[in-house]
Each structure stands twice: as C-alpha cells, then as structure tokens.
C-alpha positions in Angstrom: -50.6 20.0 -7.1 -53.3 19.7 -9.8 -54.9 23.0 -8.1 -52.0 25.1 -8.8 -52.7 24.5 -12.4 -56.0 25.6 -12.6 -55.6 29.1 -10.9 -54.3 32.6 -13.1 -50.7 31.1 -11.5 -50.6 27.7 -13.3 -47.9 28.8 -15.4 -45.4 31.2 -16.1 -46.7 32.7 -18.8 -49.9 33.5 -17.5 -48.4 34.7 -14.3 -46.4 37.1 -16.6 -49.7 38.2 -18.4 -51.4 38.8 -14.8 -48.7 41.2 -14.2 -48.9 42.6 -17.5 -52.8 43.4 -16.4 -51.9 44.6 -13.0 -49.4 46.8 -14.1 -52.1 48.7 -16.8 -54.0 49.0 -13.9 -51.6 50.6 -11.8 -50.7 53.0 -14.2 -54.0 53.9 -14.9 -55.1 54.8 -11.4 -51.2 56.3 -11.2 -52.3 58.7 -14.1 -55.6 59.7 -12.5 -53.7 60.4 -8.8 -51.4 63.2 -11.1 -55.0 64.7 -12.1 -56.1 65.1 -8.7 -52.7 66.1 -7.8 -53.3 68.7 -10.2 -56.4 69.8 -9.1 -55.6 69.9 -5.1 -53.0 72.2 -6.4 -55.3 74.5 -8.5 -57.3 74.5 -5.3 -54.4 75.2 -2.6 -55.2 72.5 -0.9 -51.8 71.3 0.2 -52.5 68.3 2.6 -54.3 66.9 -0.1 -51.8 67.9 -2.6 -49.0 65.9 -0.2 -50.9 63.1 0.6 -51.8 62.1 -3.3 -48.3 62.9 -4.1 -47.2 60.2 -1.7 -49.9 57.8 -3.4 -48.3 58.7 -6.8 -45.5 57.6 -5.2 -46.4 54.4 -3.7 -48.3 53.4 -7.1 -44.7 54.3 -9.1 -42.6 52.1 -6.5 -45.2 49.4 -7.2 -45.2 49.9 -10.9 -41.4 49.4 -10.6 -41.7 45.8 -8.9 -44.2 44.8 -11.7 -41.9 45.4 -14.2 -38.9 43.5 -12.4 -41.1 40.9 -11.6 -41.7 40.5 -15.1 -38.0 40.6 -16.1 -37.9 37.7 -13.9 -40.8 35.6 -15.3 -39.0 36.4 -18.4 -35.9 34.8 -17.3 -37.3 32.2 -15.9 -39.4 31.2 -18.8 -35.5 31.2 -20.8 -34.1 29.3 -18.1 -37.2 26.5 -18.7 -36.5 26.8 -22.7 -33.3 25.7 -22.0 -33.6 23.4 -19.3 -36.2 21.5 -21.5 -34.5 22.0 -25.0 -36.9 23.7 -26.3 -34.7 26.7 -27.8 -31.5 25.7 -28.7 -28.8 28.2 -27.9 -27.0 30.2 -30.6 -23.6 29.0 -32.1 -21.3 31.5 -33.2 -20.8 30.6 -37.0 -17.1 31.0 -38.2 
C-alpha cells in the first residue's frame, strides 16, 4: 500500500492535476490535427483529409472523458471533505 502513495496516483488531487496535464496535451495535439486538417484540404488530398478528421475526432471524445473524469475526482475529493469533516456543510440561516 505504501507504493501507491508514492506514484503521480497517491492522491486525488494529484490524480486530478495529471488529468489536468493530460488533457493540455490533448488539446494541443487536437489543435495541431485541425491544421493539418486544413492543409490536406488546401491540398485535395481527401484520404488524408478523412483520416485526420477521424483523429480530431478520437482526440475530442478523449478530451471529453478527461474532463468527466475530473468532475469525478472533484466529487470525490467533496465526498472525502465530508466524510472526514473537513468542510462543514452550509446551514441555511433564518
């Protein structure tokens, strides 16, 4: 169990900043398919064209799971606040 802590997964919060990462990095790469995508056009070269369209594609989808993985570390983290009193939760005050 001591090993778990050590690696980029030791906690939630530095899981949620590895996805953070990951995430800039798939956009970036995402953003350079669309100029390529560009250029295959300019060029009439369709297959091309079709093929980094479907790698936009892929990259977007997997942008998409970062992000709600994320959302979940987020709740998570919450959930463990809570659990472990260590935010109190808000009282409506009459």
């Amino acid at each position: 169990m001591n090993h778990i802590s050590e690696t980029h997964f030791g906690s939630i919060e530095s899981s949620h900043e590895y996805l953070a990462l990951l995430n800039e990095v798939i956009e970036e790469n995402r953003l350079e398919v669309e100029a390529l995508i560009h250029l295959a056009s300019a060029e009439n070269a369709n297959r091309r064209k079709e093929a980094l369209q479907l790698v936009s594609y892929n990259l977007t989808k997997l942008s998409k799971h970062m992000i709600a993985s994320q959302r979940i570390l987020n709740d998570l983290r919450s959930l463990r606040r809570l659990f472990h009193d260590e935010r109190k939760p808000v009282t409506s005050i009459e």
